[in-house]
N, C-alpha and C positions, 0 to 999 in steps of 0.2 A: 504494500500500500504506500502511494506518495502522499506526502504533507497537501498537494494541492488538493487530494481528494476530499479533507476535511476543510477546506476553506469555506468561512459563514458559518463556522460551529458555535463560536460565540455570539455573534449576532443573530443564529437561530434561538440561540438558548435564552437570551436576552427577553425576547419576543417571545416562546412560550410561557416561559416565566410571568410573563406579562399577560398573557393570554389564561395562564392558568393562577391568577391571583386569588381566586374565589376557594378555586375544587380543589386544590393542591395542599391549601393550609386545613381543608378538612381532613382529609383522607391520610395528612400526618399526625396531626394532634388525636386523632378519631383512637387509636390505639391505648396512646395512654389515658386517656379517659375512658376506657373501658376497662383500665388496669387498676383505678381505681375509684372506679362503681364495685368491682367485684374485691376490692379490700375491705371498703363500706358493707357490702355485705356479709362477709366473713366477720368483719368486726361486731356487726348486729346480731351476729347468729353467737358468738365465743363468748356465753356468758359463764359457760363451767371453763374457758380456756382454749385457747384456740388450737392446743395439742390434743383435747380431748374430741373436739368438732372432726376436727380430719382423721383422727382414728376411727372413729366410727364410719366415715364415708368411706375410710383405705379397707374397711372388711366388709363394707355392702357389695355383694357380689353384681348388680345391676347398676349401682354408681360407678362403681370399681370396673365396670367391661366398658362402660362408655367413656369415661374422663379416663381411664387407667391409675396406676396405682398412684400412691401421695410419693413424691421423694421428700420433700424437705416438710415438717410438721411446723409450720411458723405462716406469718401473715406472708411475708414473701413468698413461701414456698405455694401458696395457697394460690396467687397469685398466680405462676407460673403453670400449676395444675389447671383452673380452674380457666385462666384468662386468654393462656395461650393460642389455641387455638382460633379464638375467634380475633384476637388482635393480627395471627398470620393471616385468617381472609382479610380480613380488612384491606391490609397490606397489599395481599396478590393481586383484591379485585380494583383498588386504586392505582398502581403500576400496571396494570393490564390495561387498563380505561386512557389510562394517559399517554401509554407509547402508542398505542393503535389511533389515540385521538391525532396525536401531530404525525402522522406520519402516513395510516393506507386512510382515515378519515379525510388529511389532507389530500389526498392524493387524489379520492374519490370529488369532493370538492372542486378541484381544478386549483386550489392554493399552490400544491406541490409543483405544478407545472410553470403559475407564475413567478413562483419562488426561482427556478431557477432555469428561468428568462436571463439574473443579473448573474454575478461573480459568486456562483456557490459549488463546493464538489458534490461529489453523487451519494457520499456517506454523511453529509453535511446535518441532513433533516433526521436520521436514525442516531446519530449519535448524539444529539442534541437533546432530543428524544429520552435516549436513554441516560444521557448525563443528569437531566432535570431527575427522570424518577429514580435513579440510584441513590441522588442527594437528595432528593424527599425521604427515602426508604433512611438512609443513613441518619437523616436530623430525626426522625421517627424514632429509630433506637435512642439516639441519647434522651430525646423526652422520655418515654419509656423507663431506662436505666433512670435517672435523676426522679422520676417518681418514684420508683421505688426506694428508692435510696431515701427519697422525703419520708417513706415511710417505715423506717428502721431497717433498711434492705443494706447487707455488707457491698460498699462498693464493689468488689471483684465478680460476686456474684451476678450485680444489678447491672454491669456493664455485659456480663457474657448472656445475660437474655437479651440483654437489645440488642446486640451482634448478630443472636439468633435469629430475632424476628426480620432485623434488618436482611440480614440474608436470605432469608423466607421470601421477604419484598423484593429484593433483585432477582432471585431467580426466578419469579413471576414474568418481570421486565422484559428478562431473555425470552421469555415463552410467547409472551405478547410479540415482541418483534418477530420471531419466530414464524407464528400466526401471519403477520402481515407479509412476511417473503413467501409463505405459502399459498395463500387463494388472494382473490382481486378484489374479497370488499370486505366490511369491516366487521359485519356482521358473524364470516365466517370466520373471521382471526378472533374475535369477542369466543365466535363457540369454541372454537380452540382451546380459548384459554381458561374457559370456563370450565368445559370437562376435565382436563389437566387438574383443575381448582376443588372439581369433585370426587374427581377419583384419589386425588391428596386427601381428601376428607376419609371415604371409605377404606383405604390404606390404613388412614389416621386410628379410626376406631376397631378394625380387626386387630392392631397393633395391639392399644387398649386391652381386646377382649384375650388376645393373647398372653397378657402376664405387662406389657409396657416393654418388651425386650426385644421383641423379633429382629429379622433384617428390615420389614417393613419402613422401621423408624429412619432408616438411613434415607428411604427412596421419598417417603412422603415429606414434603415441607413444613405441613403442620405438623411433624411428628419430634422434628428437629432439637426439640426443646430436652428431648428424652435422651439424646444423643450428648447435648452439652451439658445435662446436667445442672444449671444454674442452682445455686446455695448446696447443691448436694454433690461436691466432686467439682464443679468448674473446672469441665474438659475443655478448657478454649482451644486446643490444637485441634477438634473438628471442626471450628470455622474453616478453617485451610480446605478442607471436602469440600464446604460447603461452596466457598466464595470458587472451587472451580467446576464443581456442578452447575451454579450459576453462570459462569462464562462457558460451561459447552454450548447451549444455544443462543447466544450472543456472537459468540464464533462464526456458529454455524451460517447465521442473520445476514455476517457483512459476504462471507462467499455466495452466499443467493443472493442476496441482493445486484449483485454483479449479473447473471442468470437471466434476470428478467426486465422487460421493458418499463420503463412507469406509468402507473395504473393498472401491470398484469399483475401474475403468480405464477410463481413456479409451478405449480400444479395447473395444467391447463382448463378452462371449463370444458365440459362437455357437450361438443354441439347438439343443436336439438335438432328434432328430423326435418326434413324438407318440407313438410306438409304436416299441418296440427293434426290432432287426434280430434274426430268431430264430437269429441264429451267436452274438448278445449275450447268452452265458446261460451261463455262465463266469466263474471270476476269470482266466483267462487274456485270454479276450477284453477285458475289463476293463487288465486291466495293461497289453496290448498299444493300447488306448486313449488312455490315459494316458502312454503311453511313445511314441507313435509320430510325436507332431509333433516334438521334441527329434530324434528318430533321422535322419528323413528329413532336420533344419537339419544336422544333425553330417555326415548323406550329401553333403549338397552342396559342402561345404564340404571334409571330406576328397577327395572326386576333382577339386576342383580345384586342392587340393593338390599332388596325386600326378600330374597330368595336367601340371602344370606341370612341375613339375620333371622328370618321366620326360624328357620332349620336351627339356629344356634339361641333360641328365646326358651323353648321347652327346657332345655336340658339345665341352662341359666337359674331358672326360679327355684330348681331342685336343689341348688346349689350350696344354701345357707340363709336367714334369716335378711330381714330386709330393716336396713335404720332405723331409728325412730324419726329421724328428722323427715324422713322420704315417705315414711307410710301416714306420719300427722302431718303432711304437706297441706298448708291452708287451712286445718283444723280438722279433716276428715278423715276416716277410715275408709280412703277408696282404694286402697290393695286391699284387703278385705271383701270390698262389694266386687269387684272386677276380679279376684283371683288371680296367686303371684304368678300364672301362667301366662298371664294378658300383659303385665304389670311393661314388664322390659318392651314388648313387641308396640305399645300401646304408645310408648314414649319415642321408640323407634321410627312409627308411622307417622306421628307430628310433626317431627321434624324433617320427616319429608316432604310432608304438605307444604313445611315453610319454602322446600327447595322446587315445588310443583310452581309454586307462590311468584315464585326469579324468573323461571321457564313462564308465566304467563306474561309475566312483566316486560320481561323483555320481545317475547315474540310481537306485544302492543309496540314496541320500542322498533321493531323490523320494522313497520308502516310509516314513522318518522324517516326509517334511513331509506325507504324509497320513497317518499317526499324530496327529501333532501337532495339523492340521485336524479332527479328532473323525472323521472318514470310515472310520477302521480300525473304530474300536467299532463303528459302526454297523454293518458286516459281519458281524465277528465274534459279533457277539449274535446275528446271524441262523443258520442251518444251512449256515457256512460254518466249516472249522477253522482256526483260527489258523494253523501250518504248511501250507497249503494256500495260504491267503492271499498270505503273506512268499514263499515258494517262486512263487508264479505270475509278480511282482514279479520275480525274484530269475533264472530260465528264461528270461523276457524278455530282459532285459538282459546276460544271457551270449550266447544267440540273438544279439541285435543289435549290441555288440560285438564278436561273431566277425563278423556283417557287413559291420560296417564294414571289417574287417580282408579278408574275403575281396572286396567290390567296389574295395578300391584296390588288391589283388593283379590284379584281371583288367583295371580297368584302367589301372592305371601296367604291367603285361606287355604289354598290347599298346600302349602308345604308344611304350614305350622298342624295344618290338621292330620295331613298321613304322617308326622314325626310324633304329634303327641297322642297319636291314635283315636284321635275324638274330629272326624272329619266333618261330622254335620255342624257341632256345635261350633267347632274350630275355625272352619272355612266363612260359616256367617258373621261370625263376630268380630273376625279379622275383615274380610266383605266389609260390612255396615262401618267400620271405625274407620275405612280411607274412602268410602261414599260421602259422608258427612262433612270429609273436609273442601268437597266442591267448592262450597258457597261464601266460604273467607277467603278462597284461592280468587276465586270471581269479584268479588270485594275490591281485591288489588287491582286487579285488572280494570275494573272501574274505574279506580281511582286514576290509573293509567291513562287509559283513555277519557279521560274527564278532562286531564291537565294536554294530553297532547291536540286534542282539540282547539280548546282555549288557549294555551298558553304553548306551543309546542317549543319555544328555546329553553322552559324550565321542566320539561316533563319526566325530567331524569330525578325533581323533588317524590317522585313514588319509591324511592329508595330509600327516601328518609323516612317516608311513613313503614314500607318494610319495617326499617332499621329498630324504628320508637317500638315496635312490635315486640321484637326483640328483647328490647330492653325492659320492656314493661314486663314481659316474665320470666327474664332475670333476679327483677325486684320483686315482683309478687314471692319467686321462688326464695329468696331472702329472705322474703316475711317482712318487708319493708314498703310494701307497696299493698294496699288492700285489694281485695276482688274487686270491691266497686269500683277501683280505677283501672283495675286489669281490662273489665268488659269494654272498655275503648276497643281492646284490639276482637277484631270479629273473629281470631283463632281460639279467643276464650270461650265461644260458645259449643266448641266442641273438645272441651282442652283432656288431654289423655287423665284429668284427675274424675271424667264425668262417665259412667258407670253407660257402654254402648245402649245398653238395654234399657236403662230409664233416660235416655238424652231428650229435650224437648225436640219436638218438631217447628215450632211459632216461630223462633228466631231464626233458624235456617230462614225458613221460607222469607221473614223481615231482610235476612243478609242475600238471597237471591233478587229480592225486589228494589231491595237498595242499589245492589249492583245494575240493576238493568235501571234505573235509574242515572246514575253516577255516568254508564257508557250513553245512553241516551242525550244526556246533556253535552256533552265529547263527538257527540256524532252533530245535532245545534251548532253546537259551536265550529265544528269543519267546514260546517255549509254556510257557514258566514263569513269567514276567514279568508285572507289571501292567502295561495299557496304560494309554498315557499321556493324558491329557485336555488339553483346552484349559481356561485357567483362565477 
């Protein structure tokens, strides 16, 4: 590589920098304020002692398969157990967001093209790119580290998790650009990095259910934390793996990028035939097009999900006694009414509804990036209605969402049910508990399409409402946060502590009517709106 080929690296960086003054300072500060909400929590729950709180969690065999074991018995250690994870997505999905934003977004756009009209090399825009989110990802770790340290955390320690996560966050980077030398839009470097993002997670938690020791932990990023040990061993010589697993596809990024023209990918598309298919003569068919390679990766990926774990939940609950913090969760004895057979699979299936949740989210978000790509106009001029269009989009992606949601109902029901040999009771119960989460899935998507409508340059704020989601049963789970403030989030109304069998039906059907609500006004608001052009 010559020197000329990075010329304009600092004048691009300049300019993102500039461009990203909003999103950048969230999605770095976003970590350690979730590193101490979850100290807050801990500290509200450690009223016999914060050694005794995590003993009891480090022998619940269903806390213990999901979070993995405790290593360090202290508020920091707590931290690291409890936090890490969700401070590495953070991390991956704001580095993924921001190198595919300056770089196949621009490209998509036509910025890339006018960018270098002037004096810039051809690695100019990716390394820019990637220098902004390293040093996001890097100033991340030291807030991180320095919070915990505010919090009685031993320097050495509090410096080798934020190395951690920081590393977590670059080798995301790499995968985003990655993403972007491979396909031509952004969309599909976004899926990329997303499943990479997911399959780190399920990685994450076989680890977990494995003891915390596997090889797993070396491969998954969220799992990393297991590897360096932070308060307990501060192995820092595994950053070294880490910071060059993170530069394998960074490497990779700048040799293909050489490979491809601007605005392709090295993977070529696939031309379509000469002549449509005459069912192709629809905006449905169309969206269903467009939407159905994402659908079928998210298919394969959620029932292996649910296939796993169903199979490994039976054997789980036989295992050993379940907390007391876990089974008077909220005040109730709902392991009890639901049976510790349900218990793990129950908390299992939520959490995926939250991940069904991103998958709806973002597929409403696909409809923006063909707006944005000039492809909408060009419909819309034709003898197609605008609300015909947005709505075809819009039917799909609830369609296909509820699928997701009903193929890992039939089969996590029958693996849990030929493993625990009760396949009638088995197969419905697990059925009805990923039915029910339709209707907060659809919620978001609402909320999605409410704002992309109305507001399409902030519609990317339905990740905060995700987010607050989140957080809010974080804090209920604390015991710091009441139900009555939980039921903001419409996941509360089927939340795994509600007995499948006594669940109300009123508020479902309130949460479907709201949503068709919520898109209804998002579908208004498109047919009022100037569409948006590519500049």
């Amino acid at each position: 590589m010559k020197l000329s080929a990075f010329t304009g690296t600092r004048a691009l960086f300049k300019l993102f920098l500039r461009r990203d003054r909003f999103w950048l300072p969230l999605w770095i500060v976003l970590p350690a304020i979730l590193g101490l909400f979850v100290a807050a929590t801990f500290s509200a729950m450690a009223d016999q002692g914060m050694y005794s709180v995590l003993n009891e969690f480090d022998k619940d065999p269903l806390v213990s398969a999901i979070l993995g074991p405790v290593m360090s018995f202290d508020l920091a250690g707590a931290m690291v157990w409890r936090g890490a994870s969700q401070m590495a997505l953070v991390l991956a999905i704001g580095s993924l967001l921001t190198v595919i934003r300056h770089t196949r977004t621009d490209e998509e756009t036509g910025r890339s093209e006018l960018i270098r009209a002037y004096e810039v090399g051809p690695y100019a825009s990716m390394t820019a790119a990637l220098s902004l989110t390293i040093a996001g990802n890097l100033v991340s770790g030291v807030l991180i580290a320095l919070s915990v340290i505010a919090l009685g955390g031993e320097v050495a320690g509090s410096f080798v998790f934020g190395a951690t996560m920081s590393a977590s966050g670059c080798f995301f980077a790499g995968i985003g650009s990655l993403g972007v030398q491979l396909r031509e839009n952004s969309g599909s470097a976004k899926g990329i990095g997303l499943a990479v993002a997911g399959l780190g997670i399920i990685m994450m938690i076989l680890n977990n259910a494995g003891g915390g020791d596997t090889v797993l932990k070396w491969i998954s990023p969220m799992a990393w934390q297991r590897v360096t040990r932070p308060f307990a061993g501060n192995y820092g010589w595994s950053l070294m793996y880490f910071t060059a697993m993170a530069a394998v596809p960074i490497v990779i990024s700048y040799v293909l990028s050489t490979r491809r023209d601007l605005g392709a990918g090295v993977l070529p598309s696939r031309p379509g035939p000469s002549e449509a298919d005459p069912h192709f003569s629809s905006t449905f068919a169309l969206a269903w097009k467009l939407h159905k390679k994402g659908f079928f990766g998210w298919m394969i990926c959620i029932l292996l999900y649910i296939i796993v774990f169903s199979a490994f939940s039976p054997g789980l609950a036989q295992s050993g006694g379940i907390s007391g913090w876990l089974s008077s969760l909220g005040g109730t004895d709902w392991t009890e009414q639901a049976g510790l057979g349900y218990v793990f699979i129950s908390i299992t299936i939520y959490l995926a509804s939250l991940a069904v949740a991103v998958y709806a989210m973002s597929s409403v978000l696909l409809i923006k990036s063909e707006e944005n790509e000039g492809r909408a106009e060009l419909l819309v001029d034709k003898q197609i209605s605008r609300t015909g269009w947005m709505c075809s989009h819009l039917i799909v992606t609830a369609l296909c969402s509820a699928g997701l949601l009903l193929a890992m109902g039939i089969a996590g029901g029958l693996t849990y049910g030929l493993v625990s040999s009760d396949l009638s009771n088995g197969f419905w119960n697990i059925f009805l508990m990923n039915v029910s989460k339709i209707p907060p899935v659809w919620i978001l998507l609402g909320v999605t399409a409410l704002l992309y409508g109305l507001w399409p340059r902030v519609t990317s704020l339905s990740w905060v409402a995700w987010l607050a989601f989140i957080l809010l049963e974080l804090g209920w789970e604390a015991q710091i946060v009441d139900w009555s403030l939980l039921q903001i989030s419409p996941f509360s109304y089927v939340h795994y502590t509600i007995d499948i069998a006594h669940l109300p039906l009123f508020p479902l059907v309130c949460l479907v009517c709201i949503s068709v609500l919520l898109t209804g006004i998002g579908l208004l608001g498109f047919r009022n709106r100037d569409i948006l052009t590519p500049i």
